[in-house]
C-alpha positions in Angstrom: -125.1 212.4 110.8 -121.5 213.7 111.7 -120.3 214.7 115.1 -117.9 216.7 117.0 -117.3 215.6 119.9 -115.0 216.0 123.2 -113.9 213.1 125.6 -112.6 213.3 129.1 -110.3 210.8 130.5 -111.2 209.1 134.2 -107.5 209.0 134.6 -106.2 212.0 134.1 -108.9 214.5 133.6 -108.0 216.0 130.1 -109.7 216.1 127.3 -109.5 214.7 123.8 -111.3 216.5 120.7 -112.6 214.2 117.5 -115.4 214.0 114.8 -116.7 210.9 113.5 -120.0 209.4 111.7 -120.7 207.5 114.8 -120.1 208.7 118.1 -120.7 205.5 120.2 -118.3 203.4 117.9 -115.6 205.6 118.2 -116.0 206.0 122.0 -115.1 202.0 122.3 -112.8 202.2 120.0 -111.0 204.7 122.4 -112.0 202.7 125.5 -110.6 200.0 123.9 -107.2 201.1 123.4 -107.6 201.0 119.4 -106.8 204.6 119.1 -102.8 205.4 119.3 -103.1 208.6 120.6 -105.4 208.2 123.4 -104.4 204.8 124.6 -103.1 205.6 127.7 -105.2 207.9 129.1 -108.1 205.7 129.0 -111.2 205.0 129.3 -112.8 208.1 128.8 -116.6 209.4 129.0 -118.2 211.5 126.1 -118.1 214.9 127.7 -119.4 216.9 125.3 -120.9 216.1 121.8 -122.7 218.7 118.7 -124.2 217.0 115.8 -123.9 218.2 112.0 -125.3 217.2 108.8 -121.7 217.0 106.8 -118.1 215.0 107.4 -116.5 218.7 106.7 -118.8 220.9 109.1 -117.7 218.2 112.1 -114.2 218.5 111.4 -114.1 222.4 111.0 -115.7 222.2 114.7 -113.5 219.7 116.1 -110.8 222.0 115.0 -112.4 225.2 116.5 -112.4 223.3 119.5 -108.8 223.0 119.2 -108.1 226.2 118.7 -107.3 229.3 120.9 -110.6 230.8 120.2 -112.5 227.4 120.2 -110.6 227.3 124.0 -112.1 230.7 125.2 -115.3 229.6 123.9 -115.3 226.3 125.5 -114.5 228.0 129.1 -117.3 230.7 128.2 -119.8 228.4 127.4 -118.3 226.2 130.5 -118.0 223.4 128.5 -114.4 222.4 130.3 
């Protein structure tokens, strides 16, 4: 299984959008600091997760989330 997924940071409340084959690796890796981008923001809690069958469906979700659309859909839904 594949998964989209969006963290929060404890520190400064914003979030971080990602897919990966498995979700509770990739949250230490982020807690851990092992991630460049999200380094300093951490640690962050798994806010919000969806689970699909394919690498490419994840992805194409992860980047809907990041997307204008993906946004309004997010605040609809009240996902953030």
């Amino acid at each position: 299984m594949f998964f989209a997924y969006i963290l929060k940071s404890v520190k400064d409340g914003r979030y971080y959008y990602g897919s990966c084959e498995d979700i509770s690796i990739r949250i230490k890796q982020h807690n851990s600091g092992s991630v460049k981008s999200t380094k300093n923001r951490k640690p962050f809690i798994l806010h919000y997760s969806e689970e699909f069958s394919t690498r490419s469906e994840a992805f194409r979700r992860e980047h809907f989330f990041k997307s204008i659309d993906g946004y309004k859909w997010l605040k609809e839904k009240a996902i953030i």
